[in-house]
N, CA, C and O atoms as a CHARMM CRD file, in Angstrom:
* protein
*
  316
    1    1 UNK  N      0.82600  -1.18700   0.00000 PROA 1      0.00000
    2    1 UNK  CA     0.00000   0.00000   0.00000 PROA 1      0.00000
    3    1 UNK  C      0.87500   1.25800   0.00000 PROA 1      0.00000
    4    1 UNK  O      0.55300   2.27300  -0.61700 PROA 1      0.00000
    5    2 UNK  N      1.96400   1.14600   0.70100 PROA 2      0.00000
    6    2 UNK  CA     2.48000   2.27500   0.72300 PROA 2      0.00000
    7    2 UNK  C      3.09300   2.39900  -0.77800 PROA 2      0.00000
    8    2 UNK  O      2.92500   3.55000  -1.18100 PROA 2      0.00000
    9    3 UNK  N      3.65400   1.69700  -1.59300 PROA 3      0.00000
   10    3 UNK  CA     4.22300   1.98100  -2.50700 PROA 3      0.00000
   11    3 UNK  C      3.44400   2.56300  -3.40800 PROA 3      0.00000
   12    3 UNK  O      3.84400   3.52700  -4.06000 PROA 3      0.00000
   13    4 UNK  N      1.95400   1.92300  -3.58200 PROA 4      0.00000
   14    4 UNK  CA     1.40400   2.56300  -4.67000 PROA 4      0.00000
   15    4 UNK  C      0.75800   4.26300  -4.14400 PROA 4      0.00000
   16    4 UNK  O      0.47000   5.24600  -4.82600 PROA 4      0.00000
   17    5 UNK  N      0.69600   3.94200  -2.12500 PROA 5      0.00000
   18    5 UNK  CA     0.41500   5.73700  -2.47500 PROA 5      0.00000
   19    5 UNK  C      1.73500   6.82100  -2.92700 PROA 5      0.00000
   20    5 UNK  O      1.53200   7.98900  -3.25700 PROA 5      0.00000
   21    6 UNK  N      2.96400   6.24700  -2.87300 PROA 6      0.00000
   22    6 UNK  CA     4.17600   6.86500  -2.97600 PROA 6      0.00000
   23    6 UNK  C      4.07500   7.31100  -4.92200 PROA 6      0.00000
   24    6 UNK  O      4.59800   8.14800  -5.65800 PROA 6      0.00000
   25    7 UNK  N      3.33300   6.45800  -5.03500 PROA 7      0.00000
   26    7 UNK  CA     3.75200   6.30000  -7.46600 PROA 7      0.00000
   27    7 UNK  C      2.34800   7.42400  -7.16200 PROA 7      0.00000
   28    7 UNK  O      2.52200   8.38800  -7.90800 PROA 7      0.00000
   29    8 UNK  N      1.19800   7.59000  -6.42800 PROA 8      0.00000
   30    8 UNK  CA     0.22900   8.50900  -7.01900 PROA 8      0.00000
   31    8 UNK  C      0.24700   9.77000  -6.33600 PROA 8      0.00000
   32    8 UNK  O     -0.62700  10.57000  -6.66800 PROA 8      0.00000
   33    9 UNK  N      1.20600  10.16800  -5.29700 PROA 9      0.00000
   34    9 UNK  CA     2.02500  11.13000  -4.55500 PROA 9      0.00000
   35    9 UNK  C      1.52900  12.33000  -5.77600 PROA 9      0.00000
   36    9 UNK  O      1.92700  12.13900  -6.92500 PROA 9      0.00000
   37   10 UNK  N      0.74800  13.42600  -5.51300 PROA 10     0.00000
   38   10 UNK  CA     0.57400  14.43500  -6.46800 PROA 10     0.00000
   39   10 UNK  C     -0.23000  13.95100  -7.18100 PROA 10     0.00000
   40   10 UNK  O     -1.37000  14.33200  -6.91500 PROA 10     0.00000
   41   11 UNK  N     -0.15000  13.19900  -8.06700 PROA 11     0.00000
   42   11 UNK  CA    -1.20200  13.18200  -9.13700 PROA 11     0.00000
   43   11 UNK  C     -2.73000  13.38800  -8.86800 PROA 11     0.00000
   44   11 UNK  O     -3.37300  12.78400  -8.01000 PROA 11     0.00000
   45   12 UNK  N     -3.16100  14.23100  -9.63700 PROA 12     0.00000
   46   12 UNK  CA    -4.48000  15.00400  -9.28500 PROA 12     0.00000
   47   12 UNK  C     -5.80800  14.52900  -9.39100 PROA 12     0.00000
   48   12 UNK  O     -6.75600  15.30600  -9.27700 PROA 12     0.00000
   49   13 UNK  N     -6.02000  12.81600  -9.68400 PROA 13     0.00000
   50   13 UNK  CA    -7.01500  12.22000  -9.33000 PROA 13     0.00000
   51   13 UNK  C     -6.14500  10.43800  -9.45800 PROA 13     0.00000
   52   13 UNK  O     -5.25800   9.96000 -10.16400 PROA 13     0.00000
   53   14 UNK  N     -6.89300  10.01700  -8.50700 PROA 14     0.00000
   54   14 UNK  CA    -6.91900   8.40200  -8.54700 PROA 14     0.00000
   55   14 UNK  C     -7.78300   7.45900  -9.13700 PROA 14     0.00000
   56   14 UNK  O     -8.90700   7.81300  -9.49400 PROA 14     0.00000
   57   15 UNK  N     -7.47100   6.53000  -9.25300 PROA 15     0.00000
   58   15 UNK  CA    -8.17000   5.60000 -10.06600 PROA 15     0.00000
   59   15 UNK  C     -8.83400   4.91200  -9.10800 PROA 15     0.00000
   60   15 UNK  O     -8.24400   4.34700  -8.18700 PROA 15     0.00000
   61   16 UNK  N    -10.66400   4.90800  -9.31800 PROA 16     0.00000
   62   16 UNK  CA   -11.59100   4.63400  -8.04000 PROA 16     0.00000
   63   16 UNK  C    -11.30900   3.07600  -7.43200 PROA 16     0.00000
   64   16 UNK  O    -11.37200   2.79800  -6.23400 PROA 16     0.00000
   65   17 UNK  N    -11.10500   2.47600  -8.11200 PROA 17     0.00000
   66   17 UNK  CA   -10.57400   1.04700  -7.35900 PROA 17     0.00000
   67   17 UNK  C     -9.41000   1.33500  -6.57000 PROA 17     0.00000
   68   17 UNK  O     -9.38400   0.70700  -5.51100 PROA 17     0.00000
   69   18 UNK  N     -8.50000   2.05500  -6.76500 PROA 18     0.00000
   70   18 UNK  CA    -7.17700   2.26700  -6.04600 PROA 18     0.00000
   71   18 UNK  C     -7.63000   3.02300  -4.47500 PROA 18     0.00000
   72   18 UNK  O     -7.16900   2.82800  -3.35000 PROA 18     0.00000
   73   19 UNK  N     -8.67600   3.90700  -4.93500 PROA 19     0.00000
   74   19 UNK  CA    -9.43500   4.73300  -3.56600 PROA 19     0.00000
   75   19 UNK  C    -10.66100   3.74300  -2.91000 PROA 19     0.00000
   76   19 UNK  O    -11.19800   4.00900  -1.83400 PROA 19     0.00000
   77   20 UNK  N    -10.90800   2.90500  -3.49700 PROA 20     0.00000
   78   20 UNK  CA   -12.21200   2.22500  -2.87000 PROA 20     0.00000
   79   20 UNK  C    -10.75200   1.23700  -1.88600 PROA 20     0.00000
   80   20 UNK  O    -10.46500   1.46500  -0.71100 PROA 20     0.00000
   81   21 UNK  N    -10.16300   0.33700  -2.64900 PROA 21     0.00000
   82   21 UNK  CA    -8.90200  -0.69000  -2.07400 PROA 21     0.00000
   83   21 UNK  C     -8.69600   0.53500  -0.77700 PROA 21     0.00000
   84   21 UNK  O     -9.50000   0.21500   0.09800 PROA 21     0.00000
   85   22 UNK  N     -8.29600   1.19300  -0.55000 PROA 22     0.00000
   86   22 UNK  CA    -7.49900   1.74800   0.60300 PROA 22     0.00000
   87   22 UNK  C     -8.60500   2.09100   1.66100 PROA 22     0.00000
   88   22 UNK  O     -8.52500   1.91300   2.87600 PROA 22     0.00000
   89   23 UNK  N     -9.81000   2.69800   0.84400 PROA 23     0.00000
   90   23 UNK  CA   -10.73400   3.23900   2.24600 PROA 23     0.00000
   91   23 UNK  C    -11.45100   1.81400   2.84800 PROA 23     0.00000
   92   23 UNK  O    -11.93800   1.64400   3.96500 PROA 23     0.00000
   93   24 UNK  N    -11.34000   0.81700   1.67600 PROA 24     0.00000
   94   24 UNK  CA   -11.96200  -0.28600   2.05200 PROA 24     0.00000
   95   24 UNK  C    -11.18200  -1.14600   3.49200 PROA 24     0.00000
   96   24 UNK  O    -11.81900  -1.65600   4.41400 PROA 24     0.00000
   97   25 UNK  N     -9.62600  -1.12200   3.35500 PROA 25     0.00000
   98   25 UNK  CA    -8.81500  -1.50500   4.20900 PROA 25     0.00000
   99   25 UNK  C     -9.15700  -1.18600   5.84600 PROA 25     0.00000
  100   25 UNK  O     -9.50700  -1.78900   6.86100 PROA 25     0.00000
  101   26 UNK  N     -8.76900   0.34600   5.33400 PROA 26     0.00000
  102   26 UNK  CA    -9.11000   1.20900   6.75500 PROA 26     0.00000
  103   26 UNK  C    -10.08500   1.20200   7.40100 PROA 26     0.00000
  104   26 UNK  O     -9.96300   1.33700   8.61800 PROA 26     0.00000
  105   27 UNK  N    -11.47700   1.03200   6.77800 PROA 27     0.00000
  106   27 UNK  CA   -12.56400   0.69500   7.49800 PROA 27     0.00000
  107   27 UNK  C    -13.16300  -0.33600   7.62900 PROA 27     0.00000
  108   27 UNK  O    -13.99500  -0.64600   8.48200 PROA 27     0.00000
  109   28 UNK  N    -12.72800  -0.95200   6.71700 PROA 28     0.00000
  110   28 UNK  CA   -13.54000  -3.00100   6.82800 PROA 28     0.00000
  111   28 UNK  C    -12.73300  -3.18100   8.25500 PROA 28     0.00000
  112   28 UNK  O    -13.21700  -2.89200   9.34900 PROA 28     0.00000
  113   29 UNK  N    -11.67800  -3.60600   8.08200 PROA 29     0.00000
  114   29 UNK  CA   -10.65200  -3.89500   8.64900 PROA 29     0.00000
  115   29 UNK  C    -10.80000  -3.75300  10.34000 PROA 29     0.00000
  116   29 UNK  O    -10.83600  -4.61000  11.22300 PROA 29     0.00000
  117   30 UNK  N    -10.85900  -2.47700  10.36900 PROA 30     0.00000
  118   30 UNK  CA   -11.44900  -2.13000  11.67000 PROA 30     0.00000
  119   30 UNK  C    -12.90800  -2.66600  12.23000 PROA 30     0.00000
  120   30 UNK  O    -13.09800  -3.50700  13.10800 PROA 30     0.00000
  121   31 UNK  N    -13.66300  -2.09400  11.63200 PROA 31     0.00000
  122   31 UNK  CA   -15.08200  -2.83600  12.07300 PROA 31     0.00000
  123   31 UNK  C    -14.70800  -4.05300  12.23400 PROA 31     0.00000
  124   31 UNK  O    -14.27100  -4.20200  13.37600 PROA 31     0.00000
  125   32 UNK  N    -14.66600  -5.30600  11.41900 PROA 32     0.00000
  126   32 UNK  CA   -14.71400  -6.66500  11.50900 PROA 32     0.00000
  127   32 UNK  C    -13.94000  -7.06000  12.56400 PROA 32     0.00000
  128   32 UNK  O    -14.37800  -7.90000  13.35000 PROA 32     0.00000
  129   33 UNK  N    -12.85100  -6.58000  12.69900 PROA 33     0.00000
  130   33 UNK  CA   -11.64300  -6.71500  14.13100 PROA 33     0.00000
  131   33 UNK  C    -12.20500  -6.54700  15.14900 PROA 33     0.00000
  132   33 UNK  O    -11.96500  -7.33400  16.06500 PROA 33     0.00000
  133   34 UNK  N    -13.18300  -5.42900  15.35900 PROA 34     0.00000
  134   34 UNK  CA   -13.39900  -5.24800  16.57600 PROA 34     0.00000
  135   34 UNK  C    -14.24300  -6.20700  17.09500 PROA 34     0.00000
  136   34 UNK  O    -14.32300  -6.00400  18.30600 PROA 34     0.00000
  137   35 UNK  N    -14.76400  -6.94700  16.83700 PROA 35     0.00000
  138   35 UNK  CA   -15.94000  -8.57300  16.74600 PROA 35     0.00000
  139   35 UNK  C    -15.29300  -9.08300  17.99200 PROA 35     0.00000
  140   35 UNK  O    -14.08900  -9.29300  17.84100 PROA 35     0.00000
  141   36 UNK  N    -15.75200  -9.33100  19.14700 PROA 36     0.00000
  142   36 UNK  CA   -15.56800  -9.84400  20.32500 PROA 36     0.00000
  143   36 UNK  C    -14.92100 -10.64700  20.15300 PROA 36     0.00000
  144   36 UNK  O    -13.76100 -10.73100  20.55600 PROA 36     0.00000
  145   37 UNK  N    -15.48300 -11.39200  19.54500 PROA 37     0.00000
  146   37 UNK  CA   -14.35400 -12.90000  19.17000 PROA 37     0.00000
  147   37 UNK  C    -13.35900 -13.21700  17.97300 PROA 37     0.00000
  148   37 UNK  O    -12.98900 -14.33000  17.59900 PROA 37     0.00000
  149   38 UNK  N    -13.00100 -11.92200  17.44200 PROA 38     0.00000
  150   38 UNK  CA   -11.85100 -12.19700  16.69300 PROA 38     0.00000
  151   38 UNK  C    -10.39600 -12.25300  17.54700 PROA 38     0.00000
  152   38 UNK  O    -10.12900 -11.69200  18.61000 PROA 38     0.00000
  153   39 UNK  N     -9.76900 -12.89800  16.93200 PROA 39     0.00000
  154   39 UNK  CA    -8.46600 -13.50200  17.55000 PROA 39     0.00000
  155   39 UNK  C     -7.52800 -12.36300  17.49400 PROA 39     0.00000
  156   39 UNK  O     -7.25000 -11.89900  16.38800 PROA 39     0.00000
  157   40 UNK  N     -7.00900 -11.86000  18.56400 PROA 40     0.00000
  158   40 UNK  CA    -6.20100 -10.99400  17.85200 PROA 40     0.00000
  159   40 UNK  C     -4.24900 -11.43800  18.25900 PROA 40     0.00000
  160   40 UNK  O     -4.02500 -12.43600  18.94300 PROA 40     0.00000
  161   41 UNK  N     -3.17100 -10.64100  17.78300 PROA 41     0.00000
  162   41 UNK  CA    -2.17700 -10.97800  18.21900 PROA 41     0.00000
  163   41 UNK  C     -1.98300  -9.88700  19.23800 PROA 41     0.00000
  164   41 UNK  O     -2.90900  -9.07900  19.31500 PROA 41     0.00000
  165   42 UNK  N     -0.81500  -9.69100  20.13800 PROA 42     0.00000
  166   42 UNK  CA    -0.63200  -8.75600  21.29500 PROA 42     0.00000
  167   42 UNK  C     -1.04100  -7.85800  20.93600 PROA 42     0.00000
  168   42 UNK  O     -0.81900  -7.40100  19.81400 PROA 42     0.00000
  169   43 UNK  N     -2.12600  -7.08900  22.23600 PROA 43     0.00000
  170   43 UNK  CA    -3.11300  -5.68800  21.57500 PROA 43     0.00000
  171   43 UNK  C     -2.04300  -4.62800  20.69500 PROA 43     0.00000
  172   43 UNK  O     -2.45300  -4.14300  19.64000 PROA 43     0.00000
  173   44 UNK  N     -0.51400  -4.27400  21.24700 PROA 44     0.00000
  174   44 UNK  CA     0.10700  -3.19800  21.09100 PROA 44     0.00000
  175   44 UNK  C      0.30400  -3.27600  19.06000 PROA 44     0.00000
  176   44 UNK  O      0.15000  -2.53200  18.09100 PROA 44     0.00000
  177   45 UNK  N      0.77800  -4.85600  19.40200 PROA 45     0.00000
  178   45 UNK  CA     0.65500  -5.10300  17.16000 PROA 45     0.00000
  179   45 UNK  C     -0.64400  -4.60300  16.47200 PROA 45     0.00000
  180   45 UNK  O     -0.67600  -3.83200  15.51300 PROA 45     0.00000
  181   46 UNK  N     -1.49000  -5.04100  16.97200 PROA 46     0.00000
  182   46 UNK  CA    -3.08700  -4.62200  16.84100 PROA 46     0.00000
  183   46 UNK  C     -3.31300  -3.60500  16.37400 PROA 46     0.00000
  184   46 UNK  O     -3.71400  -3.36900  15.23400 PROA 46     0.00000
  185   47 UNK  N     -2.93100  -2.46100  17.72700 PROA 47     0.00000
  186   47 UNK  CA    -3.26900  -1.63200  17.32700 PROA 47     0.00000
  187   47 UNK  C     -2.31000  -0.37900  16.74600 PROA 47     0.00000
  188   47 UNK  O     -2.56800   0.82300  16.67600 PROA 47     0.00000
  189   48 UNK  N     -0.90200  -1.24800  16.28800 PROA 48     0.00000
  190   48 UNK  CA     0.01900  -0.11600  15.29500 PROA 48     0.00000
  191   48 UNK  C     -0.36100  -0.63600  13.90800 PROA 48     0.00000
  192   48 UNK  O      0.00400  -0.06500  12.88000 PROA 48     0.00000
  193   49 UNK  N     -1.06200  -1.67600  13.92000 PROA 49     0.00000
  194   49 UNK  CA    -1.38600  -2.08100  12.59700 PROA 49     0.00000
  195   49 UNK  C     -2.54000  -1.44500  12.17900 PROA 49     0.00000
  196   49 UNK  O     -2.55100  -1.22900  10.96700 PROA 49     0.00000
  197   50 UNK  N     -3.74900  -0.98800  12.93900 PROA 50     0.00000
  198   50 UNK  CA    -4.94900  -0.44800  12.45100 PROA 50     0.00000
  199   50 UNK  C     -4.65200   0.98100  12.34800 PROA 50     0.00000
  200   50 UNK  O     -5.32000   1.62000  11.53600 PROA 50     0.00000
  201   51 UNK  N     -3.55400   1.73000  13.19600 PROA 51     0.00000
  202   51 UNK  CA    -3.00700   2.59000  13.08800 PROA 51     0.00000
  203   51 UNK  C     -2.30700   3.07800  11.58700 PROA 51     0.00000
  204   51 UNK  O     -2.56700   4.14500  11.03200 PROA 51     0.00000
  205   52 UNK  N     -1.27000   1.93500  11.02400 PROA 52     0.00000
  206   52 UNK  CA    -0.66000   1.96800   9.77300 PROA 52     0.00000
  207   52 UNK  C     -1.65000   1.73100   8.86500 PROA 52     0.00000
  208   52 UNK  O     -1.23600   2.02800   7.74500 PROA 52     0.00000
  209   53 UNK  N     -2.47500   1.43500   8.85100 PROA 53     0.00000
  210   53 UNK  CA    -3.70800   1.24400   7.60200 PROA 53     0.00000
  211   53 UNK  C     -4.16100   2.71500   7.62400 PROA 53     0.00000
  212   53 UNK  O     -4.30900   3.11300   6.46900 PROA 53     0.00000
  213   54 UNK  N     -4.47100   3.79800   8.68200 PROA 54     0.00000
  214   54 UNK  CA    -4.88600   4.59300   8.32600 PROA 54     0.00000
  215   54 UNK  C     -3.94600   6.02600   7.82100 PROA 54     0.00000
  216   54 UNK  O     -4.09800   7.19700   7.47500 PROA 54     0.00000
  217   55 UNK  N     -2.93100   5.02500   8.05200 PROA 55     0.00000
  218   55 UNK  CA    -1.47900   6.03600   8.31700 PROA 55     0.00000
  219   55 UNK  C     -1.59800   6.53800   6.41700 PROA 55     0.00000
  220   55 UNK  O     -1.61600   7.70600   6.03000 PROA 55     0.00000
  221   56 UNK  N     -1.65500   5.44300   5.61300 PROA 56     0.00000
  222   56 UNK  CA    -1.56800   5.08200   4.44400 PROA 56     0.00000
  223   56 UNK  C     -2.62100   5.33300   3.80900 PROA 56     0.00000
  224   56 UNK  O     -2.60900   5.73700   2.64600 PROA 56     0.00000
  225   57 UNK  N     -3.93400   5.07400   4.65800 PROA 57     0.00000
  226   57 UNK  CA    -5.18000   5.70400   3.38500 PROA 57     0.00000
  227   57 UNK  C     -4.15700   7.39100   3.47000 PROA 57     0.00000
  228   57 UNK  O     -3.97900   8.20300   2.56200 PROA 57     0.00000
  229   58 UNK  N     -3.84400   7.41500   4.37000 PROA 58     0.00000
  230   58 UNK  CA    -3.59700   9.36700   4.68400 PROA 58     0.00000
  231   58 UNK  C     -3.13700   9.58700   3.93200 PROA 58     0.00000
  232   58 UNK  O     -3.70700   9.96300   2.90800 PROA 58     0.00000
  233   59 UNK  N     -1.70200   9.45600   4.05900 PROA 59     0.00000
  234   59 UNK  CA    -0.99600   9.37200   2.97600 PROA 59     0.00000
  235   59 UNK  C     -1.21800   9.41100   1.19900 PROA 59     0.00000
  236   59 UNK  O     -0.76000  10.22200   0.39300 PROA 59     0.00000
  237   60 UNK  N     -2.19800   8.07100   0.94100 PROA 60     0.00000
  238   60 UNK  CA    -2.54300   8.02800  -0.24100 PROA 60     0.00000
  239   60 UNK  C     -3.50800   9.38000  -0.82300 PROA 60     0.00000
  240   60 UNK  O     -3.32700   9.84600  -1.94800 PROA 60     0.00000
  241   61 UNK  N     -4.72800  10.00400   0.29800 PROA 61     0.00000
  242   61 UNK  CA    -5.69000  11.17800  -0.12100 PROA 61     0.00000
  243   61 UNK  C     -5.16000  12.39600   0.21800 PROA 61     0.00000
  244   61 UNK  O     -5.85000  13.29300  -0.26600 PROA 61     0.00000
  245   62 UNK  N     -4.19600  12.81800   0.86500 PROA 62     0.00000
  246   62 UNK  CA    -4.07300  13.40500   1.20200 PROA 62     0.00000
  247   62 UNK  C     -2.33800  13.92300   0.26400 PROA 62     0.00000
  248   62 UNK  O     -2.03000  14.97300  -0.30000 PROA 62     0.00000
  249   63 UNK  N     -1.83600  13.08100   0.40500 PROA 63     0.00000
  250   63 UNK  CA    -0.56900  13.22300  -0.65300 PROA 63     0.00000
  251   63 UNK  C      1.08700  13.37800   0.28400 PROA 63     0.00000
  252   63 UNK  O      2.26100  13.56100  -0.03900 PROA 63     0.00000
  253   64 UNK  N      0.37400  13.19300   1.47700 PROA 64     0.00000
  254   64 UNK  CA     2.10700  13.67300   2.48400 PROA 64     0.00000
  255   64 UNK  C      1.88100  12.55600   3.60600 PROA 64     0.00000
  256   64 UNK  O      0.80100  12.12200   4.00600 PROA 64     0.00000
  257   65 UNK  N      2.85900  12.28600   3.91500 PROA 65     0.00000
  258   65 UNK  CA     2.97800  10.88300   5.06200 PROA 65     0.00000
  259   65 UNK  C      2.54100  12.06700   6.27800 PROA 65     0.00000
  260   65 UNK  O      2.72000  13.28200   6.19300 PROA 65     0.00000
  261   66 UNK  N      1.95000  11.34500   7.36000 PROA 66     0.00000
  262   66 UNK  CA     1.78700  11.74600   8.33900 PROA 66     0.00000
  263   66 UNK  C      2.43700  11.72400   9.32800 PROA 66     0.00000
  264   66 UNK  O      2.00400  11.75500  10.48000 PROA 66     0.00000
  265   67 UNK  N      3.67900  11.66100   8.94300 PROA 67     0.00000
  266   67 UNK  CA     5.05500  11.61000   9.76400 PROA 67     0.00000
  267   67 UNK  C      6.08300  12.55700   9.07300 PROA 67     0.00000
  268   67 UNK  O      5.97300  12.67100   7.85200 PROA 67     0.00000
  269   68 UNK  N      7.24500  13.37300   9.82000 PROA 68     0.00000
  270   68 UNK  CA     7.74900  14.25900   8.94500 PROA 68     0.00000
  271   68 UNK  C      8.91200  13.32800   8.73500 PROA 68     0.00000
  272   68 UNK  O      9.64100  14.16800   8.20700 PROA 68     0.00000
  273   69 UNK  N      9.66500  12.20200   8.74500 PROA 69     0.00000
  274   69 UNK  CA    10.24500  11.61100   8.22600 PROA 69     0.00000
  275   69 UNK  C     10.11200  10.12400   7.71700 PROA 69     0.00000
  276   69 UNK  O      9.02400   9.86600   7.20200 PROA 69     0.00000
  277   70 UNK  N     10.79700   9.36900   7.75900 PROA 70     0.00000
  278   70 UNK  CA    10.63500   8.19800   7.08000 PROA 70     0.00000
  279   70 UNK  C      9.72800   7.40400   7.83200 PROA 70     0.00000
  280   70 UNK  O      9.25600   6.45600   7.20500 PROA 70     0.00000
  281   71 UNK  N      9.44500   7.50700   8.74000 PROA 71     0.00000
  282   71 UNK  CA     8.62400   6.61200   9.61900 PROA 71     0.00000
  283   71 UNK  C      7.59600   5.88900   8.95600 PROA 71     0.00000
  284   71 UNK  O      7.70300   4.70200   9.26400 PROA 71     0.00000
  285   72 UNK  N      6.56900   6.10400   8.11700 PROA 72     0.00000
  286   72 UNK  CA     5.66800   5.43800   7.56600 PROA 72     0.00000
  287   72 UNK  C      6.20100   4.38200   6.65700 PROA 72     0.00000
  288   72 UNK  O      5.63200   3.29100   6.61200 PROA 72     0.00000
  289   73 UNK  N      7.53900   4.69400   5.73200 PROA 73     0.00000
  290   73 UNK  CA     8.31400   3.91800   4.92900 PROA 73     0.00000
  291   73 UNK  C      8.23500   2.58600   6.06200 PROA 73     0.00000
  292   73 UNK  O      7.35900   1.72700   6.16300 PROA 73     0.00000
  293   74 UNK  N      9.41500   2.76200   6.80700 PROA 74     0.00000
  294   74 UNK  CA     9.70800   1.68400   7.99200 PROA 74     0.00000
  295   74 UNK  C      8.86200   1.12300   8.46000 PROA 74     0.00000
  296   74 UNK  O      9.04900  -0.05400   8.76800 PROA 74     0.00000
  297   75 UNK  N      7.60000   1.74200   8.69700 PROA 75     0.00000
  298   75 UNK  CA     6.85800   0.90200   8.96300 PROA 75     0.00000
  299   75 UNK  C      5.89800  -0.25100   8.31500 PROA 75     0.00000
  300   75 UNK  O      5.50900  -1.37500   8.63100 PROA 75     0.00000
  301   76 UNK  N      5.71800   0.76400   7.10900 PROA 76     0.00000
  302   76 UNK  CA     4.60700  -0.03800   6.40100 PROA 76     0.00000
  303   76 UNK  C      5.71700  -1.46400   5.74600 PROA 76     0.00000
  304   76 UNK  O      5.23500  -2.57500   5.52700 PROA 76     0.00000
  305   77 UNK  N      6.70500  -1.25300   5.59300 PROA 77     0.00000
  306   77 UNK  CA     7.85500  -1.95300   5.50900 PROA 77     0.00000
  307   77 UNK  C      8.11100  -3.18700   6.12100 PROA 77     0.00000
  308   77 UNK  O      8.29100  -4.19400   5.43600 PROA 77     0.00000
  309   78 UNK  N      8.15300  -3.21100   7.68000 PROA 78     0.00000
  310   78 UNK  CA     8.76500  -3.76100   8.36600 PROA 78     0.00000
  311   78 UNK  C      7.32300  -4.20700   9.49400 PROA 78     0.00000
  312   78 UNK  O      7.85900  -5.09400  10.15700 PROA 78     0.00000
  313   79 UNK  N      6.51300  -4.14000   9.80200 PROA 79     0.00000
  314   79 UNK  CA     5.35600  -4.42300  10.39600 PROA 79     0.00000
  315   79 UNK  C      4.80500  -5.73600  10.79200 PROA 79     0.00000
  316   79 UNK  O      3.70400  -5.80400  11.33800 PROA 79     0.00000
């Protein structure tokens, strides 16, 4: 995810599957997780991961990482 918001960085409209894929992430994702009985791994992964999904829709609509340095790279990276 991060790579393709990095290639549409500026460009002045997206392609609606590329915007449906990301808002779909950020919000399916969440709702369905929160389900009493979904399994989760240690809350703190949990919740830097629902965190980095939205880190990245950001990123992607908005056009600037929400970090002033590499941090989103590394993360979405390494997670």
């Amino acid at each position: 995810m991060y790579h393709v918001a990095l290639d549409y960085q500026g460009a002045d409209s997206l392609p609606t599957w590329i915007a449906h894929g990301f808002w779909f992430c950020d919000t399916w994702v969440r709702d369905w997780t929160t389900h009493e009985n979904f399994p989760r791994p240690e809350q703190e992964y949990y919740e830097k991961s629902l965190l980095l999904l939205s880190d990245l829709a950001h990123f992607l609509f908005v056009g600037e990482s929400p970090y002033s340095d590499e941090t989103l790279e590394r993360l979405a990276c390494c997670l």
